[in-house]
C-alpha positions in Angstrom: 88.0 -19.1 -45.6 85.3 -16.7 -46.6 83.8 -15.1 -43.7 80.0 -15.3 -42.9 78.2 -11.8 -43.5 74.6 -11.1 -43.4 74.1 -8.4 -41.4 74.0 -4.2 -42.0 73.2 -1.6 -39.6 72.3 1.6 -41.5 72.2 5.2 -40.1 69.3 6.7 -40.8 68.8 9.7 -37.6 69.9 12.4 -39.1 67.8 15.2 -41.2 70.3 16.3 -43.8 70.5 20.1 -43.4 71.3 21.1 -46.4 68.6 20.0 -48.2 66.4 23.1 -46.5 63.1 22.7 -46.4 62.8 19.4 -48.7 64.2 17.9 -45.3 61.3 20.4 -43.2 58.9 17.4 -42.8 60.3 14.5 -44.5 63.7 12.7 -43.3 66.5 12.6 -45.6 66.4 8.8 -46.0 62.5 9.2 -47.3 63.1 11.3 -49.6 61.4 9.9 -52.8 63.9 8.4 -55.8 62.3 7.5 -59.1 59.3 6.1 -56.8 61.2 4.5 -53.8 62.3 6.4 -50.2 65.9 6.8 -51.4 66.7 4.2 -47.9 64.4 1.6 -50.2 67.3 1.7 -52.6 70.1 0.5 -50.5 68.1 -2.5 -48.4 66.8 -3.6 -52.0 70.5 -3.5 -53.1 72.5 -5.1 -49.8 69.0 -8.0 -50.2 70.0 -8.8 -53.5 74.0 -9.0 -52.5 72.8 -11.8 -49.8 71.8 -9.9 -46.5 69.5 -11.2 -44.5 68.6 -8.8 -41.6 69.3 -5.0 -41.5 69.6 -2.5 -38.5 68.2 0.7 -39.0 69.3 3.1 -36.6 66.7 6.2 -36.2 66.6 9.8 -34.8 64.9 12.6 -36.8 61.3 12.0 -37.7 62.1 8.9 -36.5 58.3 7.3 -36.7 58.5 7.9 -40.6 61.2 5.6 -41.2 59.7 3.2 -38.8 56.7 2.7 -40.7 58.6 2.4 -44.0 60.6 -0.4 -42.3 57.2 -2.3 -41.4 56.1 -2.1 -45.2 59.2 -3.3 -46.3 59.4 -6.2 -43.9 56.0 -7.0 -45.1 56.8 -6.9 -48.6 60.4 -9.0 -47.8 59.1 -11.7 -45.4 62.5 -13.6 -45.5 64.8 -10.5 -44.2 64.6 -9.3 -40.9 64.3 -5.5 -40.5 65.3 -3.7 -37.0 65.1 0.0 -35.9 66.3 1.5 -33.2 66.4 4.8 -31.7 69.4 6.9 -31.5 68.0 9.0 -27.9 70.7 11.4 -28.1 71.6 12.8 -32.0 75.3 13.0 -31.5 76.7 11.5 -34.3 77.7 8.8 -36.5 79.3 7.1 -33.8 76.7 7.6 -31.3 74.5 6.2 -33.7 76.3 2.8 -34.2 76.6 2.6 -30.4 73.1 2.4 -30.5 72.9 -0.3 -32.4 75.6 -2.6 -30.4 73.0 -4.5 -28.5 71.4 -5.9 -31.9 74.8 -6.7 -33.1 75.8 -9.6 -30.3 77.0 -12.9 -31.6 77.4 -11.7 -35.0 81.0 -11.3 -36.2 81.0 -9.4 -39.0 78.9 -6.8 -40.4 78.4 -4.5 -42.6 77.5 -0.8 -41.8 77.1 2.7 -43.3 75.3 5.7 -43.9 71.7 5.1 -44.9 71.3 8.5 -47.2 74.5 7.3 -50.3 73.6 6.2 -53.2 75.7 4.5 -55.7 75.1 2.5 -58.5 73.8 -0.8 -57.4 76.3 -3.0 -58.8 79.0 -1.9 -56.0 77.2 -3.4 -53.5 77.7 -7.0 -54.3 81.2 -6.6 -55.3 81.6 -4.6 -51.3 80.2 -7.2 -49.9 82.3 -10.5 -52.1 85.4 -8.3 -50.7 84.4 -7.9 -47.1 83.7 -12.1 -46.6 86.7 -13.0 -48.1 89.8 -10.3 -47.2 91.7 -10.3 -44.0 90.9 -6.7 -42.0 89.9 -5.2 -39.3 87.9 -2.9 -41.0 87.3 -2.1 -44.5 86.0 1.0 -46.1 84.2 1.7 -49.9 86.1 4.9 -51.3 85.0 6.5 -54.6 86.8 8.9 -57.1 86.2 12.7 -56.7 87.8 15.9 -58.0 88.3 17.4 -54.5 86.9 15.3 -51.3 86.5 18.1 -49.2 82.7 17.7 -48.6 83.5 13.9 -47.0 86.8 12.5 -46.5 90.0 12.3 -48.1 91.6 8.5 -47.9 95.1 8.2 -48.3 96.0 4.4 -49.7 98.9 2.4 -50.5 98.6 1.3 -54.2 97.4 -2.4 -52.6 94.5 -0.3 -51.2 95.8 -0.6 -47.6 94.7 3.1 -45.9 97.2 5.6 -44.3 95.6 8.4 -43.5 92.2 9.1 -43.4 91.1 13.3 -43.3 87.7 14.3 -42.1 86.7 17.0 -44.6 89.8 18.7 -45.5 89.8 22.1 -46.7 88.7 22.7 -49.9 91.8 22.3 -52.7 93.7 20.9 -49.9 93.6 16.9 -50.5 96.4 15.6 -52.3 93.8 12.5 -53.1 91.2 12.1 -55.5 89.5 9.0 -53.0 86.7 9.6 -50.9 85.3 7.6 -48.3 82.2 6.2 -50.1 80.2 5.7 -46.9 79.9 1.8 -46.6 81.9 -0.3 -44.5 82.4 -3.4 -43.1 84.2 -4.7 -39.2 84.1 -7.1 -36.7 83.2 -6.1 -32.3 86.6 -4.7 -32.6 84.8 -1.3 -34.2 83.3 -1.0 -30.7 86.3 -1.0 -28.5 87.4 2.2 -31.1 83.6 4.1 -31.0 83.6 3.7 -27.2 86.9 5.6 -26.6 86.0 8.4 -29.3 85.7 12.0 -28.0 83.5 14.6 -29.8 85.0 16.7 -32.7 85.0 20.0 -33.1 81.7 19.7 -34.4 80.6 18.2 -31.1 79.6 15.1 -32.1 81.1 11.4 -32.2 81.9 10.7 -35.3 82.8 7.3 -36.7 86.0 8.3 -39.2 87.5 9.4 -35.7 87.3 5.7 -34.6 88.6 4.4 -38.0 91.9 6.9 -38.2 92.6 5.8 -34.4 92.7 2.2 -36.0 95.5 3.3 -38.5 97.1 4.8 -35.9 97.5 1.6 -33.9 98.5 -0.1 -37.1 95.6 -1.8 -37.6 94.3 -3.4 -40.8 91.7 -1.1 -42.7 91.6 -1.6 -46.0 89.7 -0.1 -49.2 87.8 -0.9 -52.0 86.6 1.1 -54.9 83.0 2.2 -56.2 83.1 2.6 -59.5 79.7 4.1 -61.6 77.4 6.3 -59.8 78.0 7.6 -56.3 76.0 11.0 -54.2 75.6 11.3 -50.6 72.7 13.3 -51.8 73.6 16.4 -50.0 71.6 19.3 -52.1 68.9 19.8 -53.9 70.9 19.9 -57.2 72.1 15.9 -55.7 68.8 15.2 -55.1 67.6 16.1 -58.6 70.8 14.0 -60.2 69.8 11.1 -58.4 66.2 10.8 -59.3 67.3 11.1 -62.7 70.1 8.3 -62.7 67.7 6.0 -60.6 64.5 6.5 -63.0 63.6 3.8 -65.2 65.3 3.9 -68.6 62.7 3.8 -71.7 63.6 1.0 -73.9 64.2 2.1 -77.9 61.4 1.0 -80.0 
């Protein structure tokens, strides 16, 4: 029996560093692609997949975000948009925490990172696979030559996950998957974020929940993006994506 889905939290606190001063004033979320706030592109794309209300969790220039989430409830009157503060910036898992309170009564949900892109056909085939799979939690994981600069995903060749490796060295991976940044779980995630300690990076940090799920023998399973696919970490990224995204002239 399919399972009932329409609900995403998104995390959207964070400034994205690396992006230097194009990050200075303007969160990485709002950063402009092809004429949207790059976060435009992901609501639009979970909307048209069949979600119905979306949880924007918010830290770093936090009020800008907030009063792009008021336009865009204005402009979608039949989805409901949330934000919520994250009051202390200390991680993915932190930031999912934060948004625990919104999430009572609903049993599944979709969540992830609020700065990937990926081509927007991915997102309807996530979401057919999350209502009707058994799991208890399932990741998107996408092709890469080396996925040092995310995280490496070990699978079984029915897309079960073994191992999951939080930026491994460079050239160290034996595994061309990377986690893609999308997911989708029940309350149990919570029991897992709760119990997470910081990383070495000092933060809490939600792949740390998910490889503590493995280790209990858990169910996490993965599916594939295929096309397109940038966390939209440089400014070389940034300039990739606005191309891909921009509207494509029609031959005469």
């Amino acid at each position: 029996m399919a399972a009932e889905i329409t609900t995403a939290v998104l995390l959207a606190a964070g400034r994205g560093k690396r992006l230097g001063a194009l990050t200075a004033e303007t969160p990485k979320t709002m950063l402009d692609i092809a004429g949207s706030p790059l976060i435009s592109h992901i609501t639009d794309a979970l909307a048209a997949a069949g979600l119905t209300h979306f949880i924007v969790v918010v830290g770093y220039l936090s009020e800008q975000i907030e009063g792009w989430a008021k336009t865009w409830q204005r402009e979608n009157p039949e989805i409901k948009i949330t934000t919520v503060r994250q009051a202390e910036l200390n991680g993915t898992g932190g930031a999912m925490l934060a948004a625990k309170a919104h999430l009572a009564g609903v049993a599944r949900f979709v969540f992830g990172w609020g700065d990937i892109l990926m081509d927007r056909a991915n997102y309807p085939r996530f979401i057919h696979h999350a209502r009707i799979e058994e799991y208890d939690l399932m990741l998107a994981v996408n092709r890469v030559k080396d996925p040092f600069r995310g995280a490496a995903v070990y699978v079984t060749p029915h897309m079960i996950v073994e191992r999951l490796d939080e930026k491994p060295a460079p050239g160290t991976a034996t595994t061309q998957w990377n986690n893609a940044g999308l997911f989708a779980s029940s309350q149990i995630i919570f029991d897992y974020l709760a119990r997470l300690q910081p990383s070495v990076r000092g933060e809490l940090e939600i792949p740390g929940a998910i490889a503590q799920m493995i280790a209990d023998g858990r169910v996490v399973r993965a599916v594939d993006m295929r096309g397109f696919w940038s966390d939209v970490g440089t400014a070389e990224d940034l300039e990739t994506a606005r191309a891909w995204f921009k509207p494509k002239r029609k031959r005469r």
